[in-house]
N, CA, C and O atoms as a GROMACS GRO file, in nm:
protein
  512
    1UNK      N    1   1.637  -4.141  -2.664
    1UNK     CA    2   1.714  -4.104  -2.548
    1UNK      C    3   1.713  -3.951  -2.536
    1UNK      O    4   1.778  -3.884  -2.616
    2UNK      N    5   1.625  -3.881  -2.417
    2UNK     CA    6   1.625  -3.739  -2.442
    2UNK      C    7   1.782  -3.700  -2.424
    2UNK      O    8   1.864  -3.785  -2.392
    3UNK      N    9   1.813  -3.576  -2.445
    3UNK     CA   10   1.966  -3.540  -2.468
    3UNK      C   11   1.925  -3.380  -2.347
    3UNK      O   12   1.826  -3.308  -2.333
    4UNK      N   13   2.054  -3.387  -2.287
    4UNK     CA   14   2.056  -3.268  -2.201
    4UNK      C   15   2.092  -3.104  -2.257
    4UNK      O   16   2.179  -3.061  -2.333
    5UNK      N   17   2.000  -3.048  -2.194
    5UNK     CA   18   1.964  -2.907  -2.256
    5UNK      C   19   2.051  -2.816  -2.276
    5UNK      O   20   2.122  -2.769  -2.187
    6UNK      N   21   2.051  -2.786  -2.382
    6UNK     CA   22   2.142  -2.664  -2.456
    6UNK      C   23   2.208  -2.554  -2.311
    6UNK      O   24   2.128  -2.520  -2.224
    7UNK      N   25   2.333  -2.514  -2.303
    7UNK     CA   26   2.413  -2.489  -2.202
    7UNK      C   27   2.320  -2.310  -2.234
    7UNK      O   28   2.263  -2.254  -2.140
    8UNK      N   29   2.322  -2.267  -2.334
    8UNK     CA   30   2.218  -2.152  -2.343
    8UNK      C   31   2.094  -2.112  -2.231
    8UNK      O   32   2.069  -2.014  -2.160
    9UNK      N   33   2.036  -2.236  -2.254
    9UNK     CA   34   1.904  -2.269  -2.194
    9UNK      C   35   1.922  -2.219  -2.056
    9UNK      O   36   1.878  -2.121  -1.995
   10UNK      N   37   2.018  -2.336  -2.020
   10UNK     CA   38   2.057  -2.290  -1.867
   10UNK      C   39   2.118  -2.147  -1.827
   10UNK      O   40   2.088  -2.082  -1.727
   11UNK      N   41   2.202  -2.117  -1.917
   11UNK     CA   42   2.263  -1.989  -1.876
   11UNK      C   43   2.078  -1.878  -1.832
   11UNK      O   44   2.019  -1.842  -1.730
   12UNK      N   45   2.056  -1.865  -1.979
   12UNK     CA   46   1.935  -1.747  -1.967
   12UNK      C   47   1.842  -1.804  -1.836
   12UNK      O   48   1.800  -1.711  -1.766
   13UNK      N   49   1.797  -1.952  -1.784
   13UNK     CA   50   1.724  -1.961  -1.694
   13UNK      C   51   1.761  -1.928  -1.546
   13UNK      O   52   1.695  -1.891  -1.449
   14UNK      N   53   1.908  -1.958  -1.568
   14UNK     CA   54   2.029  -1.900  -1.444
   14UNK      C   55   2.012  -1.718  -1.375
   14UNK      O   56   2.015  -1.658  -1.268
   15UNK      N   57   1.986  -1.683  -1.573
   15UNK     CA   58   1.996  -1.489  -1.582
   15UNK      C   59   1.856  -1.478  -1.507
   15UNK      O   60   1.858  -1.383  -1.430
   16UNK      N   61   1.744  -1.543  -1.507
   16UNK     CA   62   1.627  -1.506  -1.474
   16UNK      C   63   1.617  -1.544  -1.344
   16UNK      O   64   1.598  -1.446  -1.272
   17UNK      N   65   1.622  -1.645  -1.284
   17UNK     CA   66   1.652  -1.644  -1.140
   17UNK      C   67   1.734  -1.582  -1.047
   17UNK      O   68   1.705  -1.566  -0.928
   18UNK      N   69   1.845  -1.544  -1.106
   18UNK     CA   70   1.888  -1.425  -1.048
   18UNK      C   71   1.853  -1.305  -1.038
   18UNK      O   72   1.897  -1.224  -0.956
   19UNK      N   73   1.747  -1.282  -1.146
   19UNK     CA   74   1.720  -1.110  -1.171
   19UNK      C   75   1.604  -1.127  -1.073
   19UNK      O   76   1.593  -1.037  -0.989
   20UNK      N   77   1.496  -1.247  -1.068
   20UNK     CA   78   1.431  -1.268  -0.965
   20UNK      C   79   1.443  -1.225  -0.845
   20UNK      O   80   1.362  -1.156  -0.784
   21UNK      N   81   1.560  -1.271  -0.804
   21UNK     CA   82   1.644  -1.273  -0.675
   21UNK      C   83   1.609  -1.133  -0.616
   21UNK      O   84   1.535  -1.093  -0.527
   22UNK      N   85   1.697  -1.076  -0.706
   22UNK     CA   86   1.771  -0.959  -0.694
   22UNK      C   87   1.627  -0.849  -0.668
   22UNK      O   88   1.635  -0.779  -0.567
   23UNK      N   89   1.542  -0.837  -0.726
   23UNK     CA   90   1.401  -0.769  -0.794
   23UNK      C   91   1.322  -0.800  -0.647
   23UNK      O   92   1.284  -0.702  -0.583
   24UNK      N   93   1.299  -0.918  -0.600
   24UNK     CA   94   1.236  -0.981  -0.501
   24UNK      C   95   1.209  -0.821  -0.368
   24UNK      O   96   1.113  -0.744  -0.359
   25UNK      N   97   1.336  -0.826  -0.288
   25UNK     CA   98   1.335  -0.660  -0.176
   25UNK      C   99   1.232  -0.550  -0.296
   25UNK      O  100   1.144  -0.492  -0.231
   26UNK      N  101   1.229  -0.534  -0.359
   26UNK     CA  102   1.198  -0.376  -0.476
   26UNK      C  103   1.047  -0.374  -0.365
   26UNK      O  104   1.018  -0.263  -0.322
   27UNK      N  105   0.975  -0.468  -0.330
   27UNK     CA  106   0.810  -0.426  -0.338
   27UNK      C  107   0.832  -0.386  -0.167
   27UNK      O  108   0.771  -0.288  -0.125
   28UNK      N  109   0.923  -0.466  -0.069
   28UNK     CA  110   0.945  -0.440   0.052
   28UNK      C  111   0.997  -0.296   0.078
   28UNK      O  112   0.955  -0.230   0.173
   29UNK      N  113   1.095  -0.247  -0.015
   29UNK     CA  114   1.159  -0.155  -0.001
   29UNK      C  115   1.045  -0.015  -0.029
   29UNK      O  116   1.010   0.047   0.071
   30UNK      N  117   1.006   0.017  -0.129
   30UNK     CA  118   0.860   0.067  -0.127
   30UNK      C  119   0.752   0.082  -0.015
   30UNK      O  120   0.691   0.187   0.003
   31UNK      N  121   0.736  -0.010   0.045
   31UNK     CA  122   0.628   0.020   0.174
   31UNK      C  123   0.707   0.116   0.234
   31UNK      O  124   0.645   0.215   0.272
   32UNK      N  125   0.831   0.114   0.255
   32UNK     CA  126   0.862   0.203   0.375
   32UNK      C  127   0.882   0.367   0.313
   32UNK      O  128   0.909   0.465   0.382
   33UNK      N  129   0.858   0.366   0.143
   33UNK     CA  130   0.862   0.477   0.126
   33UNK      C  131   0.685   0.553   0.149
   33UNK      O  132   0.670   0.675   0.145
   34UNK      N  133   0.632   0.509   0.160
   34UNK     CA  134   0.489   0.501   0.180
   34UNK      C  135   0.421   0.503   0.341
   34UNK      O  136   0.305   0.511   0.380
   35UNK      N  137   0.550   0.491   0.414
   35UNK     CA  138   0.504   0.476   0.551
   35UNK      C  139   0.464   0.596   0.587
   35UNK      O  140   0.477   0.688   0.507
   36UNK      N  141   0.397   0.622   0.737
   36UNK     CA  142   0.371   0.722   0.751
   36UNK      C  143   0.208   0.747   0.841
   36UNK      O  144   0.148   0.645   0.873
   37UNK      N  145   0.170   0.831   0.863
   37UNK     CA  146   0.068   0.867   0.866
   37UNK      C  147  -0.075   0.930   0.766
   37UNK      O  148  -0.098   1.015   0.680
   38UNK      N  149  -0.123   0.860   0.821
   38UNK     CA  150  -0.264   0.912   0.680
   38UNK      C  151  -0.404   0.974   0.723
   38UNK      O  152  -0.500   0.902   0.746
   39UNK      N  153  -0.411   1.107   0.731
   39UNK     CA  154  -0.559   1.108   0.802
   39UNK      C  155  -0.649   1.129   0.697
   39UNK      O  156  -0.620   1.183   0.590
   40UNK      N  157  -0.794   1.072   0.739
   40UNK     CA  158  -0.864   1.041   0.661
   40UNK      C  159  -0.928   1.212   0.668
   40UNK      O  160  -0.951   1.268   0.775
   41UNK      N  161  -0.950   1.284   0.517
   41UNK     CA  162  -0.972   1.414   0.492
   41UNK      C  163  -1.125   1.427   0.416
   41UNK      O  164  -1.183   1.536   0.413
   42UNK      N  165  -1.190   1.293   0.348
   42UNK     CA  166  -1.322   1.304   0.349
   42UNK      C  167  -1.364   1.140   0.267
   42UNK      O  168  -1.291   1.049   0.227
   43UNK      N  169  -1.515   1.160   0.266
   43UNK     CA  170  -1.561   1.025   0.251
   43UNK      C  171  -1.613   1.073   0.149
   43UNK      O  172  -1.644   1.192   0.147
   44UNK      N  173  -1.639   0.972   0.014
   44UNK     CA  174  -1.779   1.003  -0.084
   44UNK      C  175  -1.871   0.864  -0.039
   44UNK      O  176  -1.821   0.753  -0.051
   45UNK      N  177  -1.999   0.881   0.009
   45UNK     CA  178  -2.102   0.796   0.021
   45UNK      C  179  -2.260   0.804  -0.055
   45UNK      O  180  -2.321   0.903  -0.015
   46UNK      N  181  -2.313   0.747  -0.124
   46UNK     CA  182  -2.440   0.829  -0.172
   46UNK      C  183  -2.423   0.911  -0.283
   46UNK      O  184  -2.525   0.962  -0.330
   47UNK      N  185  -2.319   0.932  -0.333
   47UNK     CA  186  -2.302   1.062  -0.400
   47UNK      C  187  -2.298   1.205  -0.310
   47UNK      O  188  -2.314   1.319  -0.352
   48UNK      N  189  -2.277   1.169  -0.195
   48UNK     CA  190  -2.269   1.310  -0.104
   48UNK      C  191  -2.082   1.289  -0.086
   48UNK      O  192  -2.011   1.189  -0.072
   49UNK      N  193  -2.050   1.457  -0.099
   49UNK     CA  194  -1.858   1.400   0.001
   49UNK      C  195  -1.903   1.510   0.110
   49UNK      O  196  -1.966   1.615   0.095
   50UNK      N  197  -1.842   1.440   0.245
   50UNK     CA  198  -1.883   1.471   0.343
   50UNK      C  199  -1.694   1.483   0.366
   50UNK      O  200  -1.606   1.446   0.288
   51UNK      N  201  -1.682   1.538   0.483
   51UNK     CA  202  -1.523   1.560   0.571
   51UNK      C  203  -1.539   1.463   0.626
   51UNK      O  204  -1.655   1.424   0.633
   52UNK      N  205  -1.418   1.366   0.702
   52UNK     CA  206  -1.381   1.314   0.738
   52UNK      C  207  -1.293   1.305   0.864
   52UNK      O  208  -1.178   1.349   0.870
   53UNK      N  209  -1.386   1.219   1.007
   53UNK     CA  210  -1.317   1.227   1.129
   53UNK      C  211  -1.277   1.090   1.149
   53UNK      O  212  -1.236   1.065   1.262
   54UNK      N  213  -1.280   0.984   1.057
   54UNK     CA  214  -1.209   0.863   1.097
   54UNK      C  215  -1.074   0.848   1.164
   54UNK      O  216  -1.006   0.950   1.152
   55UNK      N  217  -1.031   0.774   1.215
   55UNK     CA  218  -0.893   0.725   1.276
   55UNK      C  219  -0.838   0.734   1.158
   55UNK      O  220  -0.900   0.711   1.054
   56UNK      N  221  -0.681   0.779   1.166
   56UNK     CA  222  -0.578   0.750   1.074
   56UNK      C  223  -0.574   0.603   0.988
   56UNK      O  224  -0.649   0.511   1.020
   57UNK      N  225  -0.484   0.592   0.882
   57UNK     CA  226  -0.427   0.461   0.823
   57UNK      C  227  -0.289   0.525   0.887
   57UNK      O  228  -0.250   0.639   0.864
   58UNK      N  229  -0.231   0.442   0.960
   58UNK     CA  230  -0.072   0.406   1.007
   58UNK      C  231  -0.020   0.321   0.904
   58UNK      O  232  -0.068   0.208   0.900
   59UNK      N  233   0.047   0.343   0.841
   59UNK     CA  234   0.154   0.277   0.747
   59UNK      C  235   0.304   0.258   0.832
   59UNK      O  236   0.400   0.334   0.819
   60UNK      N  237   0.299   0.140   0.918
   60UNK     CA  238   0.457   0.136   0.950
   60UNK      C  239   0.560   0.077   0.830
   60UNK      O  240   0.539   0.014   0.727
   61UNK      N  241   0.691   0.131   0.902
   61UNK     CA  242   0.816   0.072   0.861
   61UNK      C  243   0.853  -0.050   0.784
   61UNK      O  244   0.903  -0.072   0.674
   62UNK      N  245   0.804  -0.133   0.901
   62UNK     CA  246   0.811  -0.290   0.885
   62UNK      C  247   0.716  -0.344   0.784
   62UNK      O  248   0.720  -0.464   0.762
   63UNK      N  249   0.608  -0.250   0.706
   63UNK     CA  250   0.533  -0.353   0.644
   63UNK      C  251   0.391  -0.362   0.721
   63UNK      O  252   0.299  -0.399   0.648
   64UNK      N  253   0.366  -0.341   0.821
   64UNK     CA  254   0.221  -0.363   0.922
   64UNK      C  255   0.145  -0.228   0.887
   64UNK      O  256   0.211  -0.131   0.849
   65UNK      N  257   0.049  -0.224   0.896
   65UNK     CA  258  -0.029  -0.113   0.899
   65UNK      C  259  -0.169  -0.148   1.017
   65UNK      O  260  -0.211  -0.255   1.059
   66UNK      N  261  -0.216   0.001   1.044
   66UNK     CA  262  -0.335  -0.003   1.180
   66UNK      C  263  -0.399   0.092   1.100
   66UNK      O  264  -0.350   0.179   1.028
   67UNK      N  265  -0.548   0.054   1.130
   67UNK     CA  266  -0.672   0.121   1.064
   67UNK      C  267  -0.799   0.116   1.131
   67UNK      O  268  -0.892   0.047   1.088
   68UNK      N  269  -0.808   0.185   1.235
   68UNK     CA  270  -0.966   0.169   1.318
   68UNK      C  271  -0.981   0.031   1.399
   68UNK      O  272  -1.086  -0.033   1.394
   69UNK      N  273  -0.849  -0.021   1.490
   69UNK     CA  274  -0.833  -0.124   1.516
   69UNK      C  275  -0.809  -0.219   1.445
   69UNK      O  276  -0.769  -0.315   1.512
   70UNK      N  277  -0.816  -0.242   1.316
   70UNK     CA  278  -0.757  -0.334   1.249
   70UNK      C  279  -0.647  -0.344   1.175
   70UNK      O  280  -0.625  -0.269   1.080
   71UNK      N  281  -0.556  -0.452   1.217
   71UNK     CA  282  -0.416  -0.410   1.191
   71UNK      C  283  -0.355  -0.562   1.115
   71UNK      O  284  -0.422  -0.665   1.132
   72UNK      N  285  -0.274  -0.566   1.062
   72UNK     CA  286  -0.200  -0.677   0.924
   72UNK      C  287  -0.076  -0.600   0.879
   72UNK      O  288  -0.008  -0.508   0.924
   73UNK      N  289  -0.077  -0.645   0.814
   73UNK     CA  290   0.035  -0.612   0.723
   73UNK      C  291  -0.018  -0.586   0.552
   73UNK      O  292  -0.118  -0.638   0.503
   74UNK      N  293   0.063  -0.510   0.492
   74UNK     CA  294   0.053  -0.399   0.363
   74UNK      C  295   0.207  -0.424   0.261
   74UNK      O  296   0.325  -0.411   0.296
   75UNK      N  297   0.153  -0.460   0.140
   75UNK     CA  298   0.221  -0.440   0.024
   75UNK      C  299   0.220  -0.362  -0.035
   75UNK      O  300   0.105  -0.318  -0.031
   76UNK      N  301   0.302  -0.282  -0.123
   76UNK     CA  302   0.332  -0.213  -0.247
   76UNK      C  303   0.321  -0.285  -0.366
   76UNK      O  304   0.412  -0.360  -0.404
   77UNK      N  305   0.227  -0.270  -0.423
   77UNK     CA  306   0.140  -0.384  -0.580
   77UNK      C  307   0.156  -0.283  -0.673
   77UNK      O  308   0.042  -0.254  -0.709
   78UNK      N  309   0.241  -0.210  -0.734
   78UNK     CA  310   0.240  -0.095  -0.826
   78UNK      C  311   0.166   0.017  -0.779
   78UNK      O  312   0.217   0.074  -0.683
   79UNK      N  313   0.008   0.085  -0.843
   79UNK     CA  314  -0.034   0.177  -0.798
   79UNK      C  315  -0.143   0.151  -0.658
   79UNK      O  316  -0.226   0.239  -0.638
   80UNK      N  317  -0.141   0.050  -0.579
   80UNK     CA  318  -0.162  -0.041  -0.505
   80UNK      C  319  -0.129  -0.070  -0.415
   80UNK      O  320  -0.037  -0.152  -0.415
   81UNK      N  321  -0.194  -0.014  -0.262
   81UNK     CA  322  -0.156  -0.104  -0.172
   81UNK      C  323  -0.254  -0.214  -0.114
   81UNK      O  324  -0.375  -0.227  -0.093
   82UNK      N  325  -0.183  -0.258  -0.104
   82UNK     CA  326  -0.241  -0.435  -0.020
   82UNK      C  327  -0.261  -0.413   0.098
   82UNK      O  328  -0.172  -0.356   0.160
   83UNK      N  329  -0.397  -0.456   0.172
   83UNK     CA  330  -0.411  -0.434   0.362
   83UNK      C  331  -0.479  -0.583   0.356
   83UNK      O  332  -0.579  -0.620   0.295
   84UNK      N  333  -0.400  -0.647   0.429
   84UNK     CA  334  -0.457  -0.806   0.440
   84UNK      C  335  -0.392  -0.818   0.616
   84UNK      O  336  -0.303  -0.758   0.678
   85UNK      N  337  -0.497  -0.934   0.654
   85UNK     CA  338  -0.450  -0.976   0.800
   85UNK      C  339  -0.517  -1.134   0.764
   85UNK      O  340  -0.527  -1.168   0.646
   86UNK      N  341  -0.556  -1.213   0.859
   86UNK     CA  342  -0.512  -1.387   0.858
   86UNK      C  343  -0.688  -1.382   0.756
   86UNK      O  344  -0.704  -1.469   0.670
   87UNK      N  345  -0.778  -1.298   0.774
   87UNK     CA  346  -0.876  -1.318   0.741
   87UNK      C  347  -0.949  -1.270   0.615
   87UNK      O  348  -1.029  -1.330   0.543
   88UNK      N  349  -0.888  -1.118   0.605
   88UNK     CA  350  -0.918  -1.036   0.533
   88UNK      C  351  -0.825  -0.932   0.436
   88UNK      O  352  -0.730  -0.875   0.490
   89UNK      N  353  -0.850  -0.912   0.313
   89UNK     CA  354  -0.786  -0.853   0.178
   89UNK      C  355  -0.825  -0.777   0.147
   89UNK      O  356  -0.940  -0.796   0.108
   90UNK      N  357  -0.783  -0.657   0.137
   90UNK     CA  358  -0.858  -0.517   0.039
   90UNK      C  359  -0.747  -0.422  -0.054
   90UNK      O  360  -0.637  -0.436   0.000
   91UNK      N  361  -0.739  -0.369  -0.124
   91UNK     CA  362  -0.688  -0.257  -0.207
   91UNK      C  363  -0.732  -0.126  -0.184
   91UNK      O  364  -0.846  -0.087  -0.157
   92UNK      N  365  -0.609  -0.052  -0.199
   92UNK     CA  366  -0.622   0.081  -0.181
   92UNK      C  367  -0.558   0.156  -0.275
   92UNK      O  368  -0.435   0.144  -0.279
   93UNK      N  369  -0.632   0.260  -0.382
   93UNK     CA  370  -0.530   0.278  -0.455
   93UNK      C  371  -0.437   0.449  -0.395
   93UNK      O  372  -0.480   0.548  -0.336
   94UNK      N  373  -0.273   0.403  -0.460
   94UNK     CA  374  -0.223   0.530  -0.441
   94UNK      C  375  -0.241   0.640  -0.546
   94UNK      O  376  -0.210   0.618  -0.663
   95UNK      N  377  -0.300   0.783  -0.497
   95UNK     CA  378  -0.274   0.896  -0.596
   95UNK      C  379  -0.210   0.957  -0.532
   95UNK      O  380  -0.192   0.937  -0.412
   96UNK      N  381  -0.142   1.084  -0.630
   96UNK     CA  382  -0.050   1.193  -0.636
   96UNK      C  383  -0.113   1.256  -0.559
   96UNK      O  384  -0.233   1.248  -0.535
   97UNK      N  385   0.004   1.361  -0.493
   97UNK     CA  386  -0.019   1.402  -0.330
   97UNK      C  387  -0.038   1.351  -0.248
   97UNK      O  388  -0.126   1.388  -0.170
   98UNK      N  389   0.050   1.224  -0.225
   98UNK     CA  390   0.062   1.158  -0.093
   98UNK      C  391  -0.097   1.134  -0.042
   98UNK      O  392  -0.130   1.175   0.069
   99UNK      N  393  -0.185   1.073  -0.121
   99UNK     CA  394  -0.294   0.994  -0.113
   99UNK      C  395  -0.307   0.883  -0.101
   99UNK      O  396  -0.222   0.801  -0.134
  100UNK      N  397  -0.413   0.857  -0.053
  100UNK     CA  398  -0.466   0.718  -0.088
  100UNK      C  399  -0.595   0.684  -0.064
  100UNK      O  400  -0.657   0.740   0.027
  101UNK      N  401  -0.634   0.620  -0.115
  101UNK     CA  402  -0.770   0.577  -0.139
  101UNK      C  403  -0.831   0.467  -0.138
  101UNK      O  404  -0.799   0.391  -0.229
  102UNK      N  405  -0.943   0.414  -0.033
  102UNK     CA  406  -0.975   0.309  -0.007
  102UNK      C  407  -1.110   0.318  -0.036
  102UNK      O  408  -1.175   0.423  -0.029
  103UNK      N  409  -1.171   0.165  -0.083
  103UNK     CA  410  -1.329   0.182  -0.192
  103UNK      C  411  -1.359   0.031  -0.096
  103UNK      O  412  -1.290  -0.071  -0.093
  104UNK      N  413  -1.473   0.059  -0.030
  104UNK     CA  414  -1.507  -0.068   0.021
  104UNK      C  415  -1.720  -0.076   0.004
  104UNK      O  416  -1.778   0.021  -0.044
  105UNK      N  417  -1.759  -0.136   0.028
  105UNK     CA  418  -1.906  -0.181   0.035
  105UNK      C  419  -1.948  -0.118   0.165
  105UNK      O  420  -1.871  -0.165   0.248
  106UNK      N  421  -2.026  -0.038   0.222
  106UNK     CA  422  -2.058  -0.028   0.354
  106UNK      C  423  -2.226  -0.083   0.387
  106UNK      O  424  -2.258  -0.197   0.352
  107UNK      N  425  -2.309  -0.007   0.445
  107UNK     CA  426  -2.421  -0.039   0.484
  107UNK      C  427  -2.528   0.020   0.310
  107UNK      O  428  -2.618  -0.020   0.237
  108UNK      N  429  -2.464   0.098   0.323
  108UNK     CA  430  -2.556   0.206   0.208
  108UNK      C  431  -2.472   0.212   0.045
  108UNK      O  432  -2.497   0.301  -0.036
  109UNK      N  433  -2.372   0.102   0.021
  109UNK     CA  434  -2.347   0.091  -0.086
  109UNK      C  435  -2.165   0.115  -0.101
  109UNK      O  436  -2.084   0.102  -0.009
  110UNK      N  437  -2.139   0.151  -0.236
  110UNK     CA  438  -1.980   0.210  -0.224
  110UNK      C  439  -1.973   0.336  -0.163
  110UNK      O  440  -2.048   0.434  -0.162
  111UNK      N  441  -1.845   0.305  -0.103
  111UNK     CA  442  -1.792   0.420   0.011
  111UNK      C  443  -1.625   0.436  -0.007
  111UNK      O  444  -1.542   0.345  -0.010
  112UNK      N  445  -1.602   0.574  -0.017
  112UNK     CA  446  -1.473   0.593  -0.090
  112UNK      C  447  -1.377   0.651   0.008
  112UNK      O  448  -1.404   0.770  -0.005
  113UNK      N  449  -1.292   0.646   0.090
  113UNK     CA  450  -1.266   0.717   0.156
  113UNK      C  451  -1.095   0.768   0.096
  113UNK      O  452  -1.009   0.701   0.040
  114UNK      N  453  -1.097   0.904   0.136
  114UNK     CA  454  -0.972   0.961   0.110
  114UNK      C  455  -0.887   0.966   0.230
  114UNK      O  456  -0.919   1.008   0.342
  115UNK      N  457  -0.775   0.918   0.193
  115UNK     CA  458  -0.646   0.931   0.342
  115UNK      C  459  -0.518   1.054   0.276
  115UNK      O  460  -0.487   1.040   0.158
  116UNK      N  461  -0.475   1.127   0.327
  116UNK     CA  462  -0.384   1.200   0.271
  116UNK      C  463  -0.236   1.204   0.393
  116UNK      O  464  -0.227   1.170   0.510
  117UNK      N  465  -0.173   1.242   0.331
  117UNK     CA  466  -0.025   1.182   0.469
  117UNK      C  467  -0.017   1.343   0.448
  117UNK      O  468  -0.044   1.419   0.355
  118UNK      N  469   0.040   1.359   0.596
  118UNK     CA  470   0.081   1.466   0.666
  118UNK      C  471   0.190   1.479   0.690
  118UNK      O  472   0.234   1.413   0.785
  119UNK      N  473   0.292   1.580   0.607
  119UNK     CA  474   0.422   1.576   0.560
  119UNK      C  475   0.445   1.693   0.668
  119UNK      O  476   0.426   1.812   0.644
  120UNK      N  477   0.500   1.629   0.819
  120UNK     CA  478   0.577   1.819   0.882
  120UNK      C  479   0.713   1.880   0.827
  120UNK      O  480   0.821   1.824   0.806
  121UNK      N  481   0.676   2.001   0.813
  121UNK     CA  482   0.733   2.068   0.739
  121UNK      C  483   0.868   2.155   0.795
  121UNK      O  484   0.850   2.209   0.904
  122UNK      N  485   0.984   2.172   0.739
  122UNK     CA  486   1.093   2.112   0.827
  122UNK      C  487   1.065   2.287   0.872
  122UNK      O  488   1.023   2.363   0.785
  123UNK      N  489   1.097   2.350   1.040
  123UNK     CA  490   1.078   2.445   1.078
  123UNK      C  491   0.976   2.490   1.123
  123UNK      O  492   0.984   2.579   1.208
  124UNK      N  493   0.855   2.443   1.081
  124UNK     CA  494   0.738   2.444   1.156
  124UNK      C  495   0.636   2.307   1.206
  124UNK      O  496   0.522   2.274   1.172
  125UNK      N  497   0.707   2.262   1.278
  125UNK     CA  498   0.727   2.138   1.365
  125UNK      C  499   0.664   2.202   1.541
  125UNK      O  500   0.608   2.130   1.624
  126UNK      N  501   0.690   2.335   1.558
  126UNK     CA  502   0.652   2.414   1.693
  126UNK      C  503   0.494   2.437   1.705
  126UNK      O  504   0.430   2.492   1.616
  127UNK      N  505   0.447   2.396   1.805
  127UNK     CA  506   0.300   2.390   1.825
  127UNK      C  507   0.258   2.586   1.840
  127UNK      O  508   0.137   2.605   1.849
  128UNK      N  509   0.333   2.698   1.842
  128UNK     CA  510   0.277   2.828   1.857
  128UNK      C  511   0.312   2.875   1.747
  128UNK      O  512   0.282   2.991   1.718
   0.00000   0.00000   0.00000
């Protein structure tokens, strides 16, 4: 006759679903520290780094991000962001100085591109 589980058991499985709970917002809350604008500041292709005139990465608020017309939604994965839409998944990693960095396959092999966010700076916000 199995016998019902030690009141322990339950307590600590109780402690972990709650800390679950609770932990769950942490990765949502993150994107929006990450939001922002990102212009792309250069490419490595070939072993050449060339400057960079691509369209921005838009990092919104909500979690969505826009990238050269293609737009989904974006997680915070630790040093990691997530750009997925109904079809497609990629990684981008974050570095220091409000970077980021996206590594994809192009025509001519790996292609690295650098995005850096553009922090205005409080007082010189005036276009003269």
């Amino acid at each position: 006759m199995p016998t019902a589980p030690p009141v322990r058991t339950c307590s600590c499985l109780a402690f972990f679903l709650l800390l679950a709970l609770f932990l769950a917002p942490i990765g949502r809350a993150q994107s929006s520290n990450l939001a922002g604008r990102y212009q792309c500041v250069e490419v490595k292709a070939q072993g050449k780094v060339t400057a960079c005139s691509s369209a921005p990465l838009i990092l919104k608020h909500d979690g969505h991000f826009e990238l050269r017309g293609w737009e989904g939604s974006y997680l915070v994965n630790g040093q990691w962001v997530e750009l997925s839409d109904s079809l497609l998944k990629t990684r981008a990693k974050i570095e220091p100085g409000h970077k980021i960095v996206l590594h994809y396959f192009g025509k001519h092999g790996l292609v690295e591109m650098v995005y850096e966010r553009r922090v205005a700076e409080l007082g010189k916000t005036s276009l003269g």
